[in-house]
C-alpha positions in Angstrom: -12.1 14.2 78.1 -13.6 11.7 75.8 -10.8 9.4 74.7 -12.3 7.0 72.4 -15.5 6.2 71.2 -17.6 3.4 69.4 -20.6 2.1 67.7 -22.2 -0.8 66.5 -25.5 -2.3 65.1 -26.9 1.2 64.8 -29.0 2.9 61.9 -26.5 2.9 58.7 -23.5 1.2 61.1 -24.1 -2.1 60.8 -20.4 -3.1 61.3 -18.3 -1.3 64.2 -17.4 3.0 64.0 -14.7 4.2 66.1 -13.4 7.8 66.9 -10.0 7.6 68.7 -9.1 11.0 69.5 -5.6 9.9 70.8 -4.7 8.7 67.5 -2.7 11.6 66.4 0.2 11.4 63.9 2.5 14.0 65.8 2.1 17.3 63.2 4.1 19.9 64.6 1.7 22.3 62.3 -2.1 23.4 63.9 -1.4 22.3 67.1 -4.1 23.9 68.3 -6.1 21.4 66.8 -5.0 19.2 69.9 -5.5 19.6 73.6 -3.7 17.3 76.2 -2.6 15.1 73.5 -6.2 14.8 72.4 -7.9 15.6 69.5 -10.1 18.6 70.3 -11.1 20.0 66.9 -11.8 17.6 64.0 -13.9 17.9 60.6 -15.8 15.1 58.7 -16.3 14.7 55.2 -18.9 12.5 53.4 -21.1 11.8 51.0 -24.8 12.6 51.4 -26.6 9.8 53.9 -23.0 8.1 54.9 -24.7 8.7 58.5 -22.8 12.0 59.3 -25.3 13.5 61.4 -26.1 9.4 62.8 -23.0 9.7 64.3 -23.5 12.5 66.2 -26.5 10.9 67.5 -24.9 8.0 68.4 -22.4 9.8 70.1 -24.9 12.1 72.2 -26.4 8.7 73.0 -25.0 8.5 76.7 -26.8 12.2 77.2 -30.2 10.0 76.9 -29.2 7.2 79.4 -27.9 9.1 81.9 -30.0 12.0 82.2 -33.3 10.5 80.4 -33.2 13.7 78.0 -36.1 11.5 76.1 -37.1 12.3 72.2 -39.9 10.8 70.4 -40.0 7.3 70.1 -36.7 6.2 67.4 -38.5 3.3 65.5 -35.7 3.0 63.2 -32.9 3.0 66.3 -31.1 -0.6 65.3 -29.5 -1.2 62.1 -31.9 -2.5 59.6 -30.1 -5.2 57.3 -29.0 -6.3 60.9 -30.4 -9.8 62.6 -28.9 -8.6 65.9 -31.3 -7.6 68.6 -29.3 -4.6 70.3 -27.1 -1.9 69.5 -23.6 -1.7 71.3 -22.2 2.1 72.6 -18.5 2.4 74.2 -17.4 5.3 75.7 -14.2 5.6 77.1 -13.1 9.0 79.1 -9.7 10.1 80.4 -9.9 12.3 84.0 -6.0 12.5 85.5 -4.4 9.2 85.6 -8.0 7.6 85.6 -9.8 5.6 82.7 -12.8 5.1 82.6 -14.7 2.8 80.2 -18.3 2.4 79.6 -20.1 0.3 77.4 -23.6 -0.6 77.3 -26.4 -2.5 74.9 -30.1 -1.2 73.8 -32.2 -3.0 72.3 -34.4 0.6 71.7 -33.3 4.3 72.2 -34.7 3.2 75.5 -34.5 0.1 76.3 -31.0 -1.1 77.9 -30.3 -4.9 77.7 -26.9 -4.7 79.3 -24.6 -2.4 80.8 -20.9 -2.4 82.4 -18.2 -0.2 84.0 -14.5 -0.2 84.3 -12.3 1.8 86.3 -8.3 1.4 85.0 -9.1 -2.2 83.7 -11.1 -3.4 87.0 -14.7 -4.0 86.4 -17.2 -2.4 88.6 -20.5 -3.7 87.5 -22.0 -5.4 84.8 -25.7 -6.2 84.6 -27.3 -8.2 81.9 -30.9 -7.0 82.6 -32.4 -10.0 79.8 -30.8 -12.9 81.5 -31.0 -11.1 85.1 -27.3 -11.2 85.6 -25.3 -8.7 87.9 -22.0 -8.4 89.3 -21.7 -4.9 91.8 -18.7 -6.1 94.3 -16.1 -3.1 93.0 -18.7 -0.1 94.5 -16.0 1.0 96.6 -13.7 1.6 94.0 -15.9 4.5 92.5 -17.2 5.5 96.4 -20.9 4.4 95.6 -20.3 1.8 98.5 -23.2 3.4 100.5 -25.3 3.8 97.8 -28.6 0.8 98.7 -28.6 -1.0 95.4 -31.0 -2.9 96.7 -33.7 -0.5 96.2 -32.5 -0.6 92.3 -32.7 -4.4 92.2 -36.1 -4.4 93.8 -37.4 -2.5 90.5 -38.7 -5.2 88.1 -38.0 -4.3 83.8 -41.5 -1.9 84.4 -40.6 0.0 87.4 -37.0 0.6 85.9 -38.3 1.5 82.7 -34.7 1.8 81.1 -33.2 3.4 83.8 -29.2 2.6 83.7 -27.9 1.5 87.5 -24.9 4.2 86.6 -27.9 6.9 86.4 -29.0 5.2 89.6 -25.4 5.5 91.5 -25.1 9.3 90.6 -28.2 10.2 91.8 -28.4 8.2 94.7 -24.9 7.8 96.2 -23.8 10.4 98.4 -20.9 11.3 96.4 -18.1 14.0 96.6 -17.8 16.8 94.2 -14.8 16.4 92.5 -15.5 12.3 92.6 -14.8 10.7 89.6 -18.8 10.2 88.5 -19.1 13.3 89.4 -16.4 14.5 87.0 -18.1 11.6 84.5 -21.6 13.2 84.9 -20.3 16.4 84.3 -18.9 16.3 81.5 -22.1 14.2 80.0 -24.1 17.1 80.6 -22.1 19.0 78.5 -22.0 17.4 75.4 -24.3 18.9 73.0 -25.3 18.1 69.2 -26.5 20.7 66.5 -27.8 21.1 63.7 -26.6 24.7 62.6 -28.7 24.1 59.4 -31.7 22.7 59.5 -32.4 24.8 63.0 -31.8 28.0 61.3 -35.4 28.7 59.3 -36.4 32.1 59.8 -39.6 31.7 62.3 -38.3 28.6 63.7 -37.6 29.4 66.8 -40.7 29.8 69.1 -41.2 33.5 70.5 -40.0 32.2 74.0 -36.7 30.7 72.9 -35.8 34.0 71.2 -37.2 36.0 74.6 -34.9 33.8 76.3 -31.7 35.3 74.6 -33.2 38.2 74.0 -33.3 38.6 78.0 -29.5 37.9 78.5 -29.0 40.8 75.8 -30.1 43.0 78.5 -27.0 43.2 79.7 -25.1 45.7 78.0 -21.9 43.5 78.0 -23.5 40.6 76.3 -25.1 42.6 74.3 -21.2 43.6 72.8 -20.1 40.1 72.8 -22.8 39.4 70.4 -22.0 42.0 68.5 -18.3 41.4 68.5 -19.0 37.9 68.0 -21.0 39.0 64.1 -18.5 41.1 63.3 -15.3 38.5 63.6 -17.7 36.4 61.7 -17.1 39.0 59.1 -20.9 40.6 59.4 -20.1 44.5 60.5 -23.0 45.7 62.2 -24.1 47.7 65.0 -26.6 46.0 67.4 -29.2 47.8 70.5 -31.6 46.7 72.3 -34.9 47.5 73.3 -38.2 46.6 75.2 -41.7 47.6 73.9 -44.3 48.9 76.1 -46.0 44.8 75.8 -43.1 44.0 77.9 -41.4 42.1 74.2 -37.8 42.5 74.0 -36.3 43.1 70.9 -33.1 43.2 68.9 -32.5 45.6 66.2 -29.7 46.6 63.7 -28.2 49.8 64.8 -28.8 52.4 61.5 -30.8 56.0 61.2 -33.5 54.1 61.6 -33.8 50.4 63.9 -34.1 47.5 61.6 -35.9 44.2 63.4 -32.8 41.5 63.6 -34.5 38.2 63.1 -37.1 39.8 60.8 -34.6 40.7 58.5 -31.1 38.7 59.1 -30.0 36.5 56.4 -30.0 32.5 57.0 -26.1 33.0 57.5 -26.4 35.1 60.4 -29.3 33.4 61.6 -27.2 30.3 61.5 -24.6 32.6 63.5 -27.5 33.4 66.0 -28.3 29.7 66.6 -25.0 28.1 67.2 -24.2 31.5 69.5 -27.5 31.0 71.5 -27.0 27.1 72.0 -23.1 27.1 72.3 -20.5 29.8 72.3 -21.9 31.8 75.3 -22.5 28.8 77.7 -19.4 27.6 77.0 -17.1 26.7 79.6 -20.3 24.5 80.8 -20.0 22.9 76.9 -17.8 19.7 77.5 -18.2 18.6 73.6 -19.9 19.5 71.0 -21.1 18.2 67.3 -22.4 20.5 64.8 -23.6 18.9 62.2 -23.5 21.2 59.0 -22.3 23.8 60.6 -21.6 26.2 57.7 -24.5 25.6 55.6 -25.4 29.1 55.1 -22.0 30.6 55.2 -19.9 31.8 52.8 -16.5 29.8 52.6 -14.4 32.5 54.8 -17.2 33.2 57.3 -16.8 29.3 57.8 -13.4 29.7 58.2 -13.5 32.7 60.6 -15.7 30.5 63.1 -13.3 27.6 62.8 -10.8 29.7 63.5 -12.8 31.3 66.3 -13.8 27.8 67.9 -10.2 27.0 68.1 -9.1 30.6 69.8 -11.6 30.6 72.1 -12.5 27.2 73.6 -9.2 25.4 73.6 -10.0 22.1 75.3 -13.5 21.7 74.4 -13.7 18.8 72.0 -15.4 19.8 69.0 -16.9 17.8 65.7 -17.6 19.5 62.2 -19.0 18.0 60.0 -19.1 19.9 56.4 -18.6 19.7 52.5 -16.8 22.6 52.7 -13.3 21.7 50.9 -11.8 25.2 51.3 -11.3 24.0 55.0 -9.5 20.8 54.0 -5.8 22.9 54.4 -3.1 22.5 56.4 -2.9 25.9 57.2 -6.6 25.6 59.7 -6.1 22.1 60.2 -4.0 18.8 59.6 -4.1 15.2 57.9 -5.1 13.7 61.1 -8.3 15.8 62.4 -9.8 15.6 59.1 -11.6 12.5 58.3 -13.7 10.9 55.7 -16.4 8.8 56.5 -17.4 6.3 53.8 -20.9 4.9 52.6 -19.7 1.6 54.3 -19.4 3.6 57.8 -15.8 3.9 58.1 -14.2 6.8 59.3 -10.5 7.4 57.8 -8.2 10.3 58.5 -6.7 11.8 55.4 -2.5 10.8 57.0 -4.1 7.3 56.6 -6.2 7.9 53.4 -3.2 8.1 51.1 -0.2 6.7 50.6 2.1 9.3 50.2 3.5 10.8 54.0 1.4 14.3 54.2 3.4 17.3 54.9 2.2 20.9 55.7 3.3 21.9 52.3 0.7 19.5 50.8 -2.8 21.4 48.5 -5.4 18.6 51.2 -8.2 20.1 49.1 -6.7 19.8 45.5 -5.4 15.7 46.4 -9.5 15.4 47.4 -11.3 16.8 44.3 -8.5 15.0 42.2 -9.7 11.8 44.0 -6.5 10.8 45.8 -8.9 9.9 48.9 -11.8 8.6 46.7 -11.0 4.5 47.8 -12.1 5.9 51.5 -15.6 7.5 50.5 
């Protein structure tokens, strides 16, 4: 799991962010807000532009290096009031009794300047790719000892074109399946950022992305997940399927007469749609997950119905809210230290250490906040 993470230098965070999702305060309340001493469910507040949704970019950031999944060009990727030439990412992860930490420098979203790797506290490499400085002896500790790094070295700045040498090792080293990079890599590819609201505009979605969950709906039995899934949410309806004589699949609401789903959905279940389609069904391959507004277009219980549902459902995937929904500041869904505030300034503060008072279950989280007992952390 993803232990602890950081930023620094990039867009609106000038000055250093950090997540530490062992930094729990030991609530006996919402446990299931925790997995394996880990936070694995956790809401932010904010103000409009504190950098909410930059976080989640910044976090998704180690998707990019090692597996190239390239955007358009990021003009505005380091922090602009900032003289530095680079932006700083550390990720630390937690397999078993292993730790591993890695930390890396871009000068661009994809451009790497330096790069390093540490297993338990020993270093395994560390390149500084602008002052052509390299240290690889530890290989062995991570079994990428028959990897030919040569072959990587060879590759001037051109040739390389921002490849990371830990993108290299994975793909080239002939490495067991449950090895630690492995393990690493795998989780990687599973961490996944959305937008619920600003994805959610009805005729969006090109024809083939719908055709391509329209498809799995084939199948009677997703077909009733989907449907069961809409009516936890608190939507009843009925759902079938069909295919036209044009080969289109389609999705209808079940009444006397079929009624087009997408044609006539309202953004709320649209919304429900989107994060169902990108998430909850290929989930258990979802390692983390940010979703960034994610209740834009639902009404306050709906919103908490699917936080409730996240929770139930997938346990020990970590997952990141982000929201100005206050009904879900309570104790009774979550607890003083998975809700946070992030500032203007880029700090991110946990309510059990936004106040002075010691929070107990018993405490109204969402009647302290509008009063402004929190306001010093906004």
């Amino acid at each position: 799991m993803l232990k602890k993470f950081s930023v620094r230098n990039y867009k609106n965070f000038k000055d250093k962010i950090e997540i530490d999702f062992q930094d729990t305060a030991g609530y006996q309340f919402s446990a299931d807000c925790i997995s394996n001493g880990f936070i694995s469910k956790m809401i932010i507040y904010g103000r409009n532009a504190t950098g909410k949704t930059n976080l989640g970019r910044a976090i998704g950031d180690i998707v990019n290096v090692l597996f190239d999944d390239r955007r358009a060009n990021d003009s505005a990727f380091l922090n602009a009031d900032s003289k530095e030439e680079y932006a700083e990412f550390s990720y630390t992860f937690q397999f078993g009794d292993k730790e591993i930490i890695y930390r890396y420098k871009k000068c661009s979203d994809q451009t790497l300047s330096e790069e390093e790797f540490i297993l338990n506290g020993e270093q395994i490499f560390q390149f500084l790719y602008s002052e052509n400085i390299r240290d690889i002896g530890n290989l062995e500790y991570i079994e990428a000892e028959t990897v030919i790094v040569e072959r990587f070295l060879q590759m001037d700045e051109e040739d390389r074109g921002g490849l990371s040498f830990l993108r290299w090792i994975i793909n080239n080293a002939a490495l067991k399946r449950n090895s630690l990079l492995i393990l690493m890599s795998n989780y990687v590819r599973g961490m996944v950022m959305l937008r619920v609201g600003s994805d959610t505009v009805k005729g969006f979605w090109p024809r083939a992305v719908t055709n391509m969950f329209f498809e799995s709906l084939e199948d009677k039995e997703e077909l009733n997940k989907f449907e069961e899934f809409l009516n936890f949410m608190g939507i009843e309806c009925k759902l079938c399927f069909q295919r036209l004589p044009d080969g289109q699949r389609e999705l209808y609401f079940s009444h006397n007469q079929l009624v087009p789903f997408c044609e006539n959905a309202s953004s709320g279940t649209l919304a429900l749609m989107n994060l169902y389609r990108r998430f909850i069904r290929k989930t258990p391959y979802t390692s983390f997950m940010y979703l960034d507004e994610f209740d834009a277009f639902y009404h306050y219980e709906m919103a908490e119905n699917l936080v409730k549902f996240l929770k139930e459902k997938f346990p020990n995937c970590q997952i990141i809210m982000t929201t100005h929904n206050t009904n879900l500041m309570t104790n009774r869904l979550m607890r003083p230290d998975c809700l946070f505030i992030l500032s203007r300034e880029g700090r991110l503060t946990p309510l059990c250490r936004a106040t002075m008072r010691e929070l107990r279950e018993g405490h109204n989280l969402e009647k302290m906040y509008i009063s402004g007992e929190f306001e010093k952390y906004e």
